[in-house]
N, C-alpha and C positions, 0 to 999 in steps of 0.2 A: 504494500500500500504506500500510498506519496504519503508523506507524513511529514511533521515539521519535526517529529522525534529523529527521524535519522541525524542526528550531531554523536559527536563524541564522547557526549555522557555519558558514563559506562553505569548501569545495574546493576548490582548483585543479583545473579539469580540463585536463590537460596532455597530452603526445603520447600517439598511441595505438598505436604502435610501438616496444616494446622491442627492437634489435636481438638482443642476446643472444635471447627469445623466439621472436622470429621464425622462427629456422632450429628450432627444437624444435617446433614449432608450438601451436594454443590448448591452454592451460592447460583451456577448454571448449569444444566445441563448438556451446551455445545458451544464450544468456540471455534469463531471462521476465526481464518487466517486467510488473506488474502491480498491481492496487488490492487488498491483501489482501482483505477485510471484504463486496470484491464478487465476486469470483472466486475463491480460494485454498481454499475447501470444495467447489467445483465442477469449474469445468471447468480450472481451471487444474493442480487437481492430478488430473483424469485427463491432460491433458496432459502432465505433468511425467512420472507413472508410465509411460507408453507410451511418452512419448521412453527415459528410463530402461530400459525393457524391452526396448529394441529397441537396448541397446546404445550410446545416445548420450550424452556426458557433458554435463549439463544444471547450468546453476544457477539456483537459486531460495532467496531468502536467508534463508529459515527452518533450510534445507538444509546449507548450505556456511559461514555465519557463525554461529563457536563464542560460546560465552559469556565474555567479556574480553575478546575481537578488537575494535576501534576497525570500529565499521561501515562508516565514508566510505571510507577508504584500500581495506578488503576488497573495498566493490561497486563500487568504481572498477575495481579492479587485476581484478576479474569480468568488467567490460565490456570494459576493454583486452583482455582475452587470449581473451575468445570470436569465432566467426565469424558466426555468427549472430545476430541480434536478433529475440525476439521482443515485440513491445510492445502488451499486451492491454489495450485502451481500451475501460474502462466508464463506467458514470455518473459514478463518481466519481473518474478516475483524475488529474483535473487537479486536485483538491483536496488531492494530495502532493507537495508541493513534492518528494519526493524522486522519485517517479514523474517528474516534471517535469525535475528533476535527472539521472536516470539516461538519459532519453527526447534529453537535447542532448550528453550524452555519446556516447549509441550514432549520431547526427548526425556528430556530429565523426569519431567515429574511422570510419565505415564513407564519410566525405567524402575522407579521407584515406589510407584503404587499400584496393584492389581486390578483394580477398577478401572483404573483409565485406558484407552484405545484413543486410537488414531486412525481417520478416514481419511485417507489423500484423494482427492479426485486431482487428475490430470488435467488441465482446459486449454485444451492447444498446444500443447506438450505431450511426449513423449516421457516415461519411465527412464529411458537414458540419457534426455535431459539432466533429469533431476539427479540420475547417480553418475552425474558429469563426465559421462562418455561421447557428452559431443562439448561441442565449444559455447554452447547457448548461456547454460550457467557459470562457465569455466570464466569466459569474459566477465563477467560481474563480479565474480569473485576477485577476480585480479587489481580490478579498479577500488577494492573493497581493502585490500590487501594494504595499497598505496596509504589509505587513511587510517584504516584501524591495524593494523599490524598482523604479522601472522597467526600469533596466538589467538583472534577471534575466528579467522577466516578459518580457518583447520577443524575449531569448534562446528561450524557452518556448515564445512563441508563432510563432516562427520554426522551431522542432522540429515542433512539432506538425501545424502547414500543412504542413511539406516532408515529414512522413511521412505524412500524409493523402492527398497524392496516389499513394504507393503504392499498387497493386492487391494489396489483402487480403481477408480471410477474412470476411463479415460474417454473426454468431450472435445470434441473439436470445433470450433466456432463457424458456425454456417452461414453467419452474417459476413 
């Protein structure tokens, strides 16, 4: 997603298990992850509405983060408290460092708790895309490298391969 968050901030991203939490269970029950600019007039928000319509508590941070709320701490404490992940990889989705950012969170925490799952839908992309055996991702990463160092980009690209090999959804855009 285009976000004003991509700067060099860096987050702690830290346990994904609030005990207190826990027993009340997710704050959500699905978190998009996605490339505004590529999806977010599409299919991401028929996706969003149908979850919604069907009853499911969904976040998508146009949605749930007010205006003055510190963005990092909110889409963290998002990803902590959902069960679901869903992380819609398009052309450009590795050119947001926060995309990128939210994508090793939902890694960590669904590595470290049993309830959580990850749904990749593919939208315009290909599977070896995302486990950057072509040059689609590989290029952003690079550019990503220059700014944040290699220690995030490694992180990044360690997310991306381990959710690639999940068996997802893959859409190709007809418009």
């Amino acid at each position: 997603m285009k976000r004003k968050r991509d700067s060099q901030d860096t987050v702690t991203l830290s346990a994904c298990v609030n005990d207190s939490d826990s027993s009340l269970g997710a704050e959500f029950e699905v978190f998009l992850s996605f490339r505004g600019p590529d999806t977010r007039l599409n299919f991401t928000d028929c996706l969003y509405h149908s979850l919604v319509g069907a009853g499911i508590r969904v976040f998508r941070d146009n949605e749930e983060i007010r205006k003055g709320e510190q963005i990092g701490g909110e889409l963290l404490n998002a990803i902590k408290s959902s069960k679901i992940y869903v992380p819609i990889f398009s052309r450009n989705y590795a050119s947001s460092a926060w995309c990128l950012r939210e994508l090793t969170q939902m890694v960590e925490c669904s590595s470290k708790v049993n309830d959580k799952v990850i749904l990749p839908i593919f939208y315009d992309v290909n599977p070896d895309d995302v486990k950057l055996k072509t040059q689609l991702y590989l290029d952003a990463l690079e550019k990503h490298e220059e700014k944040f160092g290699i220690y995030d980009v490694q992180q990044w690209k360690e997310a991306l391969t381990e959710v690639a090999r999940i068996k997802g959804w893959g859409l190709k855009d007809k418009g």
